[in-house]
VEXDREN-2710 file (C-alpha; in Angstrom, 1 decimal):
% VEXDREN-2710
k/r/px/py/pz
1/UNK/-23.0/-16.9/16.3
2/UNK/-25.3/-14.1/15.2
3/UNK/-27.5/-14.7/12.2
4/UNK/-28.8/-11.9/9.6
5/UNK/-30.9/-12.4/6.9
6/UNK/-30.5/-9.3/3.5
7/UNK/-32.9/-9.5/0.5
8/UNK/-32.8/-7.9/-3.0
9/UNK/-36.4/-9.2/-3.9
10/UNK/-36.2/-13.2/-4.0
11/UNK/-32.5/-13.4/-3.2
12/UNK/-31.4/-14.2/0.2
13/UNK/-27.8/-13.7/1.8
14/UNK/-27.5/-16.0/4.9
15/UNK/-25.5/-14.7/7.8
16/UNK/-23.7/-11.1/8.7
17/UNK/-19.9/-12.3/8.5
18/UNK/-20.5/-12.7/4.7
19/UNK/-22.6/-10.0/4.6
20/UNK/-19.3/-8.4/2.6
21/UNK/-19.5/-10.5/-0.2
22/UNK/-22.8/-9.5/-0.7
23/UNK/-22.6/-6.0/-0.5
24/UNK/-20.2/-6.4/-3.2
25/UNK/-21.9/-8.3/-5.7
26/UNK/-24.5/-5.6/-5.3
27/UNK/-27.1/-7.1/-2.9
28/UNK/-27.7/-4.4/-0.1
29/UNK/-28.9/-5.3/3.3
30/UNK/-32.8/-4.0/3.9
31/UNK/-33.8/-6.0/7.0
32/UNK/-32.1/-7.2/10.2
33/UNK/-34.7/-10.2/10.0
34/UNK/-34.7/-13.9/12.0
35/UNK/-31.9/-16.3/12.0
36/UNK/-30.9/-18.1/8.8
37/UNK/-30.5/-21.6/8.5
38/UNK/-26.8/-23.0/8.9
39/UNK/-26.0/-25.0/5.3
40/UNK/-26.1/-28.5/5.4
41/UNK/-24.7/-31.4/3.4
42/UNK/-21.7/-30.7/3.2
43/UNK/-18.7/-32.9/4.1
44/UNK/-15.1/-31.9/3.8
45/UNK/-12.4/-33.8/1.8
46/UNK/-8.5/-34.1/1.5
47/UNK/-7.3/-32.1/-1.6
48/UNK/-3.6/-32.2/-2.4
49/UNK/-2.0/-29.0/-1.7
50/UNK/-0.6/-28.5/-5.3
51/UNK/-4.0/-28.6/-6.1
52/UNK/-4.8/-25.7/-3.4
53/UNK/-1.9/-23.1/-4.9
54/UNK/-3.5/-23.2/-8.3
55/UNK/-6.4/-21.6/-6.8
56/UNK/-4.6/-18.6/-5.1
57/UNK/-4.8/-15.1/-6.6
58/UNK/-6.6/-12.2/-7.3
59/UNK/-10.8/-12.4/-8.7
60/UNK/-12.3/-9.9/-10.1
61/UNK/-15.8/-8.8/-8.2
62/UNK/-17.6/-6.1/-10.4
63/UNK/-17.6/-3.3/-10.5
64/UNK/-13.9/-2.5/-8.5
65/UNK/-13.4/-4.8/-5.6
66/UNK/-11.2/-8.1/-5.2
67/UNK/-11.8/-11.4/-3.5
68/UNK/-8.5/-12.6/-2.7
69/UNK/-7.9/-16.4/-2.3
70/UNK/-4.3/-17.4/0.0
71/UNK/-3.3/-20.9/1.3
72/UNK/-1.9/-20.6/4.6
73/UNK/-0.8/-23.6/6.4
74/UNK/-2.6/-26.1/4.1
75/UNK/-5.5/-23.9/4.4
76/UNK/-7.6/-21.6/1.8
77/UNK/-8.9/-18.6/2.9
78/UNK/-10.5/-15.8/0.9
79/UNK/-11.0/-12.1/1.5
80/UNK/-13.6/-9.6/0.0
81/UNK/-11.7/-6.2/-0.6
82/UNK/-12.4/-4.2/2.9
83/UNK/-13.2/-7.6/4.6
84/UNK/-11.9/-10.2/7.1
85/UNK/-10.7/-13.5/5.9
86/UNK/-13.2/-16.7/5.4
87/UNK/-11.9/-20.1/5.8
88/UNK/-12.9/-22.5/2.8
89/UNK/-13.3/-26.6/3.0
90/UNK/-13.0/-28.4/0.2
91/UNK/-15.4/-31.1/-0.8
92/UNK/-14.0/-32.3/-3.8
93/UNK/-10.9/-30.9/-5.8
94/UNK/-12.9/-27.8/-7.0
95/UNK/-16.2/-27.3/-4.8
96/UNK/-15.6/-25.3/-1.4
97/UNK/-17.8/-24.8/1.2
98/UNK/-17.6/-22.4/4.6
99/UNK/-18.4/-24.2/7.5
100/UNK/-22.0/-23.5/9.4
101/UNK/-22.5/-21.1/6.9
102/UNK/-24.9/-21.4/3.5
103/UNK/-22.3/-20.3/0.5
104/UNK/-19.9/-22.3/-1.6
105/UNK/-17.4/-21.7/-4.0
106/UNK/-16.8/-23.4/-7.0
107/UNK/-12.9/-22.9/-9.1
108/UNK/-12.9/-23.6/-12.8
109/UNK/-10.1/-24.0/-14.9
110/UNK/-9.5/-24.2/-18.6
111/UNK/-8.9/-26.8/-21.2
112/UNK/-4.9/-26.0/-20.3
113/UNK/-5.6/-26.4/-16.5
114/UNK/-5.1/-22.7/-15.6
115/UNK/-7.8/-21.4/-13.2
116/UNK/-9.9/-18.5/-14.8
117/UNK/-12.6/-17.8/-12.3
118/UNK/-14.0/-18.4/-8.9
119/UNK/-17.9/-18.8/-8.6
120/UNK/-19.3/-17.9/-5.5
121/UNK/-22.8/-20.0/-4.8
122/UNK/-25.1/-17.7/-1.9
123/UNK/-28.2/-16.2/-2.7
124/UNK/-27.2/-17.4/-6.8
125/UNK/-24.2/-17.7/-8.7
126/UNK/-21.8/-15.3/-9.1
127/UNK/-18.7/-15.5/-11.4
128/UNK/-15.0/-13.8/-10.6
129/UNK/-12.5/-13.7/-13.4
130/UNK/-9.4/-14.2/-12.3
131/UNK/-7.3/-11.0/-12.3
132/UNK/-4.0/-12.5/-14.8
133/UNK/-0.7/-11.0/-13.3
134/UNK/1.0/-8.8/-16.2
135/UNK/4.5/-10.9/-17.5
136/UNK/7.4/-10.0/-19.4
137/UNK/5.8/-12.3/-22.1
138/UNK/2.1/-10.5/-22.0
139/UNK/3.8/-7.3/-22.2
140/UNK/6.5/-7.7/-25.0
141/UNK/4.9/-5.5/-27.1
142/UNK/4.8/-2.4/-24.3
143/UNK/8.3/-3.1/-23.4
144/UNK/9.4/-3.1/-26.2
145/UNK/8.0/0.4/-26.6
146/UNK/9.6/1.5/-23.5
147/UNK/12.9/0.3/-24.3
148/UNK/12.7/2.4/-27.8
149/UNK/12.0/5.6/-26.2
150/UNK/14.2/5.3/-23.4
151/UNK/16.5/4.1/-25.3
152/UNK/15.6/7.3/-28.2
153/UNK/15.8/10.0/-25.1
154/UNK/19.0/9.3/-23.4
155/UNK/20.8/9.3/-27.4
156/UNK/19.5/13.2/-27.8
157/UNK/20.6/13.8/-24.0
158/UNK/23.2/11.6/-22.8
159/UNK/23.8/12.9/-19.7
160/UNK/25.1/9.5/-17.8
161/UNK/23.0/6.5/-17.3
162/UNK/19.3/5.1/-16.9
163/UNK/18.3/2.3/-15.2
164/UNK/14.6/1.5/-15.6
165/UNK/12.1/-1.8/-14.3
166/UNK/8.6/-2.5/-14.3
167/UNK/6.8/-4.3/-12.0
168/UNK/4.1/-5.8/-11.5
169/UNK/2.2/-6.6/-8.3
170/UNK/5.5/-7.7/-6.4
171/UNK/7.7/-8.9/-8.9
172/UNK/10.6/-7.2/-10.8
173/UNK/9.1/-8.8/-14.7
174/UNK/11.8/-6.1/-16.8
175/UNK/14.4/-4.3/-16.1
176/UNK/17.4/-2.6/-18.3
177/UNK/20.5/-0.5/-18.4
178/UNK/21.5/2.4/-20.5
179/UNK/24.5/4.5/-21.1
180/UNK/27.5/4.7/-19.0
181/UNK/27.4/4.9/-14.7
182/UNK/30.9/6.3/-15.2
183/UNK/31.2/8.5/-18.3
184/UNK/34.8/9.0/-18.0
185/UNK/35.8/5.2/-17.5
186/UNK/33.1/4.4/-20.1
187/UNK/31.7/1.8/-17.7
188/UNK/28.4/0.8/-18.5
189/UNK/25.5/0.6/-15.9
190/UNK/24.0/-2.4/-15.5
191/UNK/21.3/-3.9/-12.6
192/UNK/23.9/-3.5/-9.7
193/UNK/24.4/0.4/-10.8
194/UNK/24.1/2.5/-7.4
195/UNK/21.5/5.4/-7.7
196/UNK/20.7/8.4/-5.8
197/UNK/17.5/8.2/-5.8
198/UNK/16.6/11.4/-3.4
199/UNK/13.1/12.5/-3.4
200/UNK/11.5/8.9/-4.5
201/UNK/11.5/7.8/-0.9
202/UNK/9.4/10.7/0.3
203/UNK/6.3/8.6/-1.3
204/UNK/6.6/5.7/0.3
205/UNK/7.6/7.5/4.0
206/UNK/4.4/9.5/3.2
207/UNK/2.7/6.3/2.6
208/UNK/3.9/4.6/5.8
209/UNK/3.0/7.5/8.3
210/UNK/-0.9/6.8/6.6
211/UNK/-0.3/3.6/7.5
212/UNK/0.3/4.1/11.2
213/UNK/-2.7/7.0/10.7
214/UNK/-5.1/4.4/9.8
215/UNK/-3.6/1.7/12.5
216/UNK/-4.7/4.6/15.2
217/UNK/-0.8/4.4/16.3
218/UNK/-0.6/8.3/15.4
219/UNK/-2.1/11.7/15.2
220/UNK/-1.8/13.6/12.0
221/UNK/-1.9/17.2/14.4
222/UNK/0.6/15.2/17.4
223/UNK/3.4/17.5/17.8
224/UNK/6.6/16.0/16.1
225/UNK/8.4/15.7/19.9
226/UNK/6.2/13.3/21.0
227/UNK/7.7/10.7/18.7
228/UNK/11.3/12.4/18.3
229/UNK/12.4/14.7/21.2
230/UNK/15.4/15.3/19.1
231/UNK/13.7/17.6/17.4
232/UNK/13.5/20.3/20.0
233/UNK/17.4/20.4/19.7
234/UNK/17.3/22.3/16.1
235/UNK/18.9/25.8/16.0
236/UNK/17.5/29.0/15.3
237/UNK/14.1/28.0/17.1
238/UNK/12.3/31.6/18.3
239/UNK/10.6/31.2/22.1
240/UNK/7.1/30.7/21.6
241/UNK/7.3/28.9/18.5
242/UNK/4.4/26.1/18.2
243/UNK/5.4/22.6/17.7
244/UNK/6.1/21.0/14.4
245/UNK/3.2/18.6/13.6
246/UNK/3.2/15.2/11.8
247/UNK/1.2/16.8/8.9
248/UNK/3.3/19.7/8.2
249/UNK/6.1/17.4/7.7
250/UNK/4.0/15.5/5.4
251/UNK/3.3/19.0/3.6
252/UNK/6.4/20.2/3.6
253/UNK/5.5/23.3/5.4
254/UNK/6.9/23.3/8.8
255/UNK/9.2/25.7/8.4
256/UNK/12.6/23.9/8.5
257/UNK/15.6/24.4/6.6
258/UNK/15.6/22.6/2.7
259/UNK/19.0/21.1/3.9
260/UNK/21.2/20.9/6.9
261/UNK/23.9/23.8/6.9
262/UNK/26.5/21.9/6.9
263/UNK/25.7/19.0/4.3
264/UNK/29.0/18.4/2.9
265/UNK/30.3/17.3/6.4
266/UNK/27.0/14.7/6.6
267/UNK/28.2/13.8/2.9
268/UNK/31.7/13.5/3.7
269/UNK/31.3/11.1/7.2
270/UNK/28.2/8.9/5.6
271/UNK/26.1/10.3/8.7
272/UNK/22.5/10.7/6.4
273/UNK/20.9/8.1/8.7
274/UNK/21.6/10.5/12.0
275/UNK/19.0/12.8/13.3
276/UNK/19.6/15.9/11.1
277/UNK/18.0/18.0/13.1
278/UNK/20.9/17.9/15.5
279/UNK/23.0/20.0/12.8
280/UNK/21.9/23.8/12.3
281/UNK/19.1/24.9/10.7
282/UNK/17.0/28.1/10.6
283/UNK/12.8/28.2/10.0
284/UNK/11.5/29.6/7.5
285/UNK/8.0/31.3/7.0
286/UNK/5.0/29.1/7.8
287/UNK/3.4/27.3/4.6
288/UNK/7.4/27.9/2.7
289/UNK/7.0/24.4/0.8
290/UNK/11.1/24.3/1.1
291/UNK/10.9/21.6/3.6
292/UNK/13.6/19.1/2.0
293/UNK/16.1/16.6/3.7
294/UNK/15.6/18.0/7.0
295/UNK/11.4/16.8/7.4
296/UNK/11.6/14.0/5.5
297/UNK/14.7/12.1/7.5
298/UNK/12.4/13.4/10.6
299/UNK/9.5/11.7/9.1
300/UNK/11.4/8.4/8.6
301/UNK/12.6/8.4/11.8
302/UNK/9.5/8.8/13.0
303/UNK/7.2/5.9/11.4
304/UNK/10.2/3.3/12.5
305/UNK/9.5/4.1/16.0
306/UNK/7.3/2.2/17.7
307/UNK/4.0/5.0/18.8
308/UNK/1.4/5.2/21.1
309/UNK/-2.7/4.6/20.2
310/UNK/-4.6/7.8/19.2
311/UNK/-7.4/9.1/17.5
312/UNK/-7.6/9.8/13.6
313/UNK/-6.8/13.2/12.9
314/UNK/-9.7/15.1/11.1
315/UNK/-8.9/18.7/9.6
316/UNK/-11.6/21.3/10.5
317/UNK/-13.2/22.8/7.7
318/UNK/-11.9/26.0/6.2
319/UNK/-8.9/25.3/8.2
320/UNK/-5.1/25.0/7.0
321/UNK/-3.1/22.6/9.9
322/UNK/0.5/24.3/9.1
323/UNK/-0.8/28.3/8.9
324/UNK/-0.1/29.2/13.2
325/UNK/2.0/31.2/14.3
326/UNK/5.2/30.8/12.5
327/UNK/7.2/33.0/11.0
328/UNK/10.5/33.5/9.5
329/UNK/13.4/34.4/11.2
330/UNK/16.7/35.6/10.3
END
C-alpha cells in the first residue's frame, strides 16, 4: 500500500486513500514526502447492528461537501462527496477506526439518543453535523403555506384538478389533491389521480444520457444511429443530410418534426412507447428548438439501450454542435 504524507504547517494527514477527507476539511497536499506510520492500538469490537443504523446519514463537511455514512452487510462504510468508500471498525459502540490507517471517527448523540455529528480524528478533530432529513412535522409550517396558495390559485382558475407532493431526499413526506379529475362527474382527484405529465420526463431523460456521458458509455457528438438504427427510417430525410447527434436531441435542435404526423392514430392504439420515428415526419431548419415528442422518445430509447465505451464529448470553442448543414425542407 502506498503511503503519502500532506501538511498545512503542524498538521499531518497520513496516507493518500484519505487524502479526500482532507482536502475537504481544507488541508491541501504540498509534498509527496516518506511513508507514514500505519495507526496502532486499535482493536475492533462487536457493536449490535441497531446500534450501527443510527449512525447512517448524511454529515455536513464545511464549506459544501458530504461525508456519507451506509451499513452494508453489517458493515459501516463512509464516503467523502467525490470519493471512494472507507470501511470503519468499531472499537466500542461510538469510536471507529480504519484499519492500517491513522484516523478515527468518533459518533455523538444527544441527551434524546439521536446522533448529531460525526467527528473525524486525523491530523485533529473535525466535527460534521449531521444533515437532518426535512419531515412533514419540521415543515408544517411551509406546507401549510403551500396548501393555502394552491389551494387560493385553483379557486380563481378552476380549470380541473392539482395534485401536488414534496419530497425530500427519497421519500414522498406530503402530498394532496384538489378539485375535481372529472369535472363533469364531479369526481374528486385524489393520490391515484392519472396525470399527463408530458414535458416533466424530458429532465430526468436529459439527466440519464449525462449519466451514461459521464460513465464513458456515450458520446455527446455520436451520431443518433449508432444506438438506434431506427432512426434512419424517418421520412422526409434529404440525401446528404448529416446525422442526428446525441446533443442535438438533448437541445432540441435536430431538426425533427414537434410531433408525429399522425398522432391521433399513436393516441388512439396506446403505441407512445414505439419508435416514433417510424411514423412520418419532415426536418425542419437546423437550431428550430421545435423538437418535441419525436427527440425526446428517441432519447429514451436511447439511454435504455445498453452502449458502447467512448470518450467524453468536449465542445470546441466558439463552436455550436447542431449548426451543419441542415436545412429545412418542404
Amino acid at each position: 500500500m502506498n503511503q503519502r504524507v500532506f501538511r498545512q504547517g503542524p498538521t499531518l494527514i497520513q496516507n493518500v486513500l484519505l487524502a479526500g477527507w482532507a482536502l475537504a476539511i481544507g488541508i491541501a497536499p504540498i509534498a509527496w514526502a516518506q511513508p507514514a506510520p500505519q495507526a496502532t492500538g486499535h482493536k475492533q469490537v462487536a457493536v449490535d447492528i441497531g446500534i450501527l443504523k443510527k449512525y447512517v446519514g448524511r454529515y455536513l463537511v464545511p464549506p459544501a461537501r458530504v461525508l456519507t455514512v451506509t451499513l452494508e452487510d453489517g458493515h459501516l462504510f463512509t464516503q467523502m462527496t467525490g470519493q471512494g468508500k472507507v470501511e470503519v471498525l468499531p472499537e466500542s459502540e461510538h469510536d471507529f477506526f480504519v484499519k492500517d490507517l491513522d484516523a478515527q471517527l468518533t459518533f455523538h448523540a444527544d441527551a434524546k439518543g439521536d446522533v448529531t455529528e460525526v467527528v473525524l480524528h486525523q491530523g485533529g478533530d473535525h466535527p460534521f453535523k449531521r444533515i437532518v432529513e426535512a419531515t412533514a412535522e419540521s415543515l408544517r409550517a411551509q406546507l401549510a403555506e403551500v396548501d393555502s396558495v394552491i389551494a387560493a390559485e385553483l379557486a380563481k382558475h378552476p380549470v380541473g384538478s392539482v395534485t401536488a407532493g414534496v419530497v425530500a431526499g427519497k421519500q414522498l413526506i406530503w402530498s394532496k389533491s384538489y378539485g375535481d379529475a372529472d369535472m363533469e362527474k364531479k369526481i374528486p382527484a385524489d393520490a391515484d389521480t392519472v396525470y399527463r405529465i408530458g414535458s416533466i420526463t424530458k429532465m430526468f431523460t436529459a439527466l440519464m444520457l449525462e449519466q451514461l456521458v459521464e460513465a464513458g458509455k456515450v458520446h455527446l457528438s455520436d451520431p443518433v444511429e449508432k444506438y438506434f438504427p431506427e432512426i434512419k427510417m424517418v421520412q422526409g430525410r434529404f440525401p446528404d443530410a448529416p446525422p442526428i447527434t446525441l446533443i442535438q436531441l438533448a437541445t432540441h435542435t435536430s431538426g425533427l418534426g414537434r410531433e408525429p404526423d399522425n398522432t391521433e392514430t399513436w393516441i388512439a392504439k396506446k403505441e407512445l412507447a414505439s419508435p416514433p420515428l417510424l411514423c412520418p415526419s419532415v426536418f425542419r431548419a437546423c437550431c428550430d428548438r421545435s423538437d418535441g415528442k419525436n427527440a425526446h422518445v428517441t432519447r429514451v430509447v436511447i439511454v435504455r439501450r445498453d452502449s458502447p465505451r467512448n470518450p467524453s464529448w468536449r465542445p470546441q470553442r466558439g463552436s455550436n454542435p447542431c449548426c451543419r448543414r441542415e436545412r429545412a425542407v418542404s
